[in-house]
Each structure stands twice: as structure tokens, then as C-alpha cells.
N, C-alpha and C positions, 0 to 999 in steps of 0.2 A: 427703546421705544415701547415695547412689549410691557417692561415694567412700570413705566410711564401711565396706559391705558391703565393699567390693571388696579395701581392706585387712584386716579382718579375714580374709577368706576366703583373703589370701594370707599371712597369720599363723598362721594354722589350720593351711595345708597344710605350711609348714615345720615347725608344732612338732611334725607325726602324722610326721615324714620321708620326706615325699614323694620318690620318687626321676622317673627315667623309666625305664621299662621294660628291663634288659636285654635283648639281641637275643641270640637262641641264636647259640652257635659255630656255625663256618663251615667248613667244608671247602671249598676252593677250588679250582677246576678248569680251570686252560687248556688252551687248543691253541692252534695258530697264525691262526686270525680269529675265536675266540670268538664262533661262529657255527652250529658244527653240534654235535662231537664235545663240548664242555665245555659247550653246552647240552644235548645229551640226556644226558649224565651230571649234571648237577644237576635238571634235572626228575624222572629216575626216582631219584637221588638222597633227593632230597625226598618223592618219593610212596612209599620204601622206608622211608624213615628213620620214619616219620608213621605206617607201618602195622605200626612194629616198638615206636612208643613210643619212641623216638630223638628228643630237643628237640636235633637240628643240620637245618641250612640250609643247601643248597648253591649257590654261587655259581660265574658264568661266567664266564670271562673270555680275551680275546685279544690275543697278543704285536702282531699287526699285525691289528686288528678290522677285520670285513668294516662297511661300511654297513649291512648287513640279513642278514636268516637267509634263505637260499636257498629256493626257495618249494619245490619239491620235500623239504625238510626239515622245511619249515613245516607243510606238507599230512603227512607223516608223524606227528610230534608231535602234531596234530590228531587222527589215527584213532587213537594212542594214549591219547587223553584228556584232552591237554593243550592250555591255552590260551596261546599265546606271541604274542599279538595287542600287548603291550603291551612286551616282550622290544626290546632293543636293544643290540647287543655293542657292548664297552666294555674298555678296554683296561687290564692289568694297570700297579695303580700300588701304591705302598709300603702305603700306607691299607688295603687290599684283607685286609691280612696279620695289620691288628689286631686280635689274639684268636680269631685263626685256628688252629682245629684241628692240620691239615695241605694242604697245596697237593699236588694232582695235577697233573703236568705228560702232558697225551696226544696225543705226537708231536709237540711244542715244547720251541725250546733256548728256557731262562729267561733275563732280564737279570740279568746278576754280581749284586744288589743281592739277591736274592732269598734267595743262600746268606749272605748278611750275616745275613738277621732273624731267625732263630734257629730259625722253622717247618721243620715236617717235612717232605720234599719227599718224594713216588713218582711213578715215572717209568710210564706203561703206554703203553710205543712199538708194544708189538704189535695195538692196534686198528685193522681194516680201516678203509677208506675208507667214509664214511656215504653220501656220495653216488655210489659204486658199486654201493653192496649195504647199503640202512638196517638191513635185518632181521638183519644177521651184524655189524653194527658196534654195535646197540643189546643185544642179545645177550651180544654180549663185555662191552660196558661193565656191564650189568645185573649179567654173575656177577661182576666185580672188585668192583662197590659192594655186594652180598651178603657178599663176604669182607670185605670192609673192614668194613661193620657191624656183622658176628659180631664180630670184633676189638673193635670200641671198644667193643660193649655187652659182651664180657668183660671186658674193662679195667675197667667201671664195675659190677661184680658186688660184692656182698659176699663177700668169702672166710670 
């Protein structure tokens, strides 16, 4: 009887067409260890996008990733509100790019492969050092993800 249910229910679900969930677009964000600066830019990324009604997600990533997030970055993100207790840099691969918005590159040169896949790349080399000064590097990054927001929620306006 058991296997009975268990095929109809998996007849059922194909004839309603069940898919899986897409995953919003990605805007994608390296630096050079995917550790500091392309984490607080997808974090505030994320919590800007989500309080603007934006369904994108933003993603970290490092040409040469660090082990861990620097605890001095970690303890900063923390009294920002954020939890990176689970956070682990991860290195940019092709995969990364599928269905990707646009890639921001912030203060890393990219692997050739990257002007191959057909994504938008920007480049934001002027952000200070996070672990010099967190408050003027989170800052900077906060107003480029403001503009860029304005930007695609105009793109996606009814004219």
C-alpha cells in the first residue's frame, strides 16, 4: 500500500508541474580572499535589496580565499546586525556566473574566463581598506550598492 501512495503522489506532483524553486539573481562580488570587502558588500547588499523589495541575492566571492573572515571583520558585521557565523570564503568558479545579474570586481584582477561568460563586470577599485578603517570601507561600499539598486529597480519599472 505504502508503495502504492508514494507513486501516486509522485504522479500527482509531475502532472500539477512541480518545478524547484528558482533562486533569485545573483549579483556577484569578489575581492582578492573573499573574506572581507565582497562580504560586507553582499551582506548590506542583501539587507538593502530586501528593504527595497529587490528579489536579488548577493554573493561572495575570492580570487585567492582567505580560510576565514578576519575576526576584527567578523566582530564588525556582528554590531552591524549581521550573522556570518556560518559564512566561509569560497573561491570564484564558472558556476558562480550562472544567471548572474552582474559580477562586481572590488580591488581584484578576474581569471581571463570571466570576460568569456558574457556577465556584466564593474570594477569599484576605489574602496579603502576594511581592515584599516571598517566604517569608510563599509560606507563606500553601502553608497555604490544604493546606486546600483536605483539602477536595476529602474530598469525593472514600467515605462
Amino acid at each position: 500500500m505504502t508503495g502504492v501512495l508514494v507513486f501516486l503522489a509522485v504522479a500527482a506532483a509531475a502532472t500539477l508541474g512541480h518545478k524547484k524553486p528558482e533562486r533569485a539573481q545573483a549579483v556577484v562580488f569578489v575581492c582578492e580572499h573573499g573574506s572581507v570587502k565582497s562580504l560586507i558588500a553582499r551582506e548590506w547588499f542583501g539587507r538593502l535589496a530586501a528593504e527595497r523589495g529587490v528579489g536579488l541575492r548577493g554573493v561572495s566571492r575570492g580570487v585567492t580565499p582567505d580560510a576565514s573572515v578576519p575576526a576584527v571583520i567578523a566582530e564588525q558585521l556582528r554590531r552591524d546586525g549581521f550573522d556570518i557565523s556560518r559564512f566561509e570564503p569560497r573561491p570564484l568558479v564558472p558556476a558562480d556566473l550562472d544567471g548572474a545579474l552582474r559580477l562586481v570586481a572590488i580591488g581584484a584582477e578576474l581569471p581571463a574566463w570571466v570576460s568569456r561568460s558574457g556577465v556584466a563586470v564593474e570594477r569599484w577599485d576605489d574602496i579603502p581598506p576594511a581592515t584599516e578603517g571598517y566604517e569608510g570601507s563599509r560606507d563606500a561600499l553601502r553608497s555604490r550598492i544604493l546606486s546600483m539598486l536605483e539602477t536595476l529597480v529602474a530598469r525593472t519599472q514600467p515605462r
